[in-house]
N, C-alpha and C positions, 0 to 999 in steps of 0.2 A: 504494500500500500504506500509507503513512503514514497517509491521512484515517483509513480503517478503524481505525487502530488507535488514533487518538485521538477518533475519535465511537466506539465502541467502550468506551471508559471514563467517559461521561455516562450517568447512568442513565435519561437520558430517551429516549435511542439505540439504548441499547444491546441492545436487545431488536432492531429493525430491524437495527444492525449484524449481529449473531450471524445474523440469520434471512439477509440477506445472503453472508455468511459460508457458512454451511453450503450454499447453493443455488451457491456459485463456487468450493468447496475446491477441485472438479478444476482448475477452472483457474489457482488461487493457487496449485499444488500445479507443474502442467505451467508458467506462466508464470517460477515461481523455479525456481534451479538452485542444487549444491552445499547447503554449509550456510546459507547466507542463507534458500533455500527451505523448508527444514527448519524452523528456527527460524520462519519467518511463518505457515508452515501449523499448527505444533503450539502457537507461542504467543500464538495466540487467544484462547485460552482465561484469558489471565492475570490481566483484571480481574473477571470473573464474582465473583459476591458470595452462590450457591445451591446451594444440592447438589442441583437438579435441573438448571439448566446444566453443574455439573460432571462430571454421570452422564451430559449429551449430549457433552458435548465431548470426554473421554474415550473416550465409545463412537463417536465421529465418525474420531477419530486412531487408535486400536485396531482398525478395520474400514478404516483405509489405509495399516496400518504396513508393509508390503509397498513401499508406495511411499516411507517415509520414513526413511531407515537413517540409524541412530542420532538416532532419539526419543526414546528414553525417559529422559534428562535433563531436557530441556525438558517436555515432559511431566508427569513428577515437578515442577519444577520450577512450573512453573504450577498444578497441584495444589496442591502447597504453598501457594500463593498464596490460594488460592482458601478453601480448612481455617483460614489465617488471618484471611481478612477475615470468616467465619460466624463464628468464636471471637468476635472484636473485637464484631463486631453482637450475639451474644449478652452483653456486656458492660455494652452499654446499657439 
């Protein structure tokens, strides 16, 4: 789980990450347990830098919240993340 989540934050990666990512949720999802699972599965999302990754990633976590009790921190949370670094980039 580590590697993912730090090629995941290059953006020369990060595109295969994610595309990765979304093709193994079930099983990043069924392999973690507790809140560690929660947290890896929902906070994929945190480096995304687009509001069209953020409208997938979102809609990736919201079509399995059923499997992920008590999401929606992390969730919000990585959102936030994500409102921030488009601010930032629109800055430049």
């Amino acid at each position: 789980m580590t590697d993912i989540f730090s090629v995941r934050s290059r953006s020369s990666l990060a595109a295969t990450a994610w595309q990765w990512a979304q093709q193994k949720f079930d099983s990043i999802v069924d392999s973690s347990s507790g809140i560690l699972g929660i947290r890896a599965a929902t906070g994929l999302g945190g480096s995304f830098c687009t509001a069209e990754r953020a409208n997938e990633y979102e809609s990736l976590i919201l079509s399995n919240m059923d499997r992920l009790p008590g999401f929606e921190r992390t969730l919000a949370q990585a959102l936030e993340q994500i409102e921030l670094c488009i601010a930032l980039g629109k800055i430049d």
